[in-house]
N, C-alpha and C positions, 0 to 999 in steps of 0.2 A: 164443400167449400165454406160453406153457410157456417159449420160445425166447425172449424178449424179459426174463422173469426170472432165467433163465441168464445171461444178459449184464450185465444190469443188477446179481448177486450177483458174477460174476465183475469185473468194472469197481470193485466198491467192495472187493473183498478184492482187488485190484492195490494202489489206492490208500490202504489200511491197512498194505501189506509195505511200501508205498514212505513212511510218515507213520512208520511204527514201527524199519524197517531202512535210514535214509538213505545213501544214498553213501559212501565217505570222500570228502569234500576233499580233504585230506590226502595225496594220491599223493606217494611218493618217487620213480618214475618210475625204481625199480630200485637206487638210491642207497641206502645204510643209513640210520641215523634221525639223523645227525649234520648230515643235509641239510636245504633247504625250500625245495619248488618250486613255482613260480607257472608255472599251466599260460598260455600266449597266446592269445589267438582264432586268431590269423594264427601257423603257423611253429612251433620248437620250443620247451618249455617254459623258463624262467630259473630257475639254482638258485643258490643262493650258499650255503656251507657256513656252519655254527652254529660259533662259537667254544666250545673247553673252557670250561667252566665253573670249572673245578679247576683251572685255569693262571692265575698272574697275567699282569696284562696286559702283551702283545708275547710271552709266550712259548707263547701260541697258534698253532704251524706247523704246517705238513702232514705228516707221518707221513712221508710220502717226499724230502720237500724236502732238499738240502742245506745247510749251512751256509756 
């Protein structure tokens, strides 16, 4: 009996860490936070980079790109 309420205290304090400390979604998948990636079922995740905000628009490039 003793065994059966261990499990049953241990199984709802699982599911209080997991109702209380969710996941992130959120994964940058090691990219800084300029990114946002959409994980796939199948294969690697899609990220596409976030435009400045602070830049008018077109002068939104990559930090590395050439002109």
């Amino acid at each position: 009996m003793a065994g059966l309420l261990f499990v049953a205290v241990f199984f709802a304090a699982v599911v209080l860490a997991l109702l209380f400390f969710p996941q992130r979604a959120e994964q940058n998948f090691g990219f800084g936070p300029e990114w946002q990636c959409v994980r796939m079922e199948q294969g690697d995740p899609i990220c596409v980079r976030l435009a400045d905000s602070n830049a008018p628009n077109g002068d939104a490039r990559d930090k590395g790109a050439s002109k």
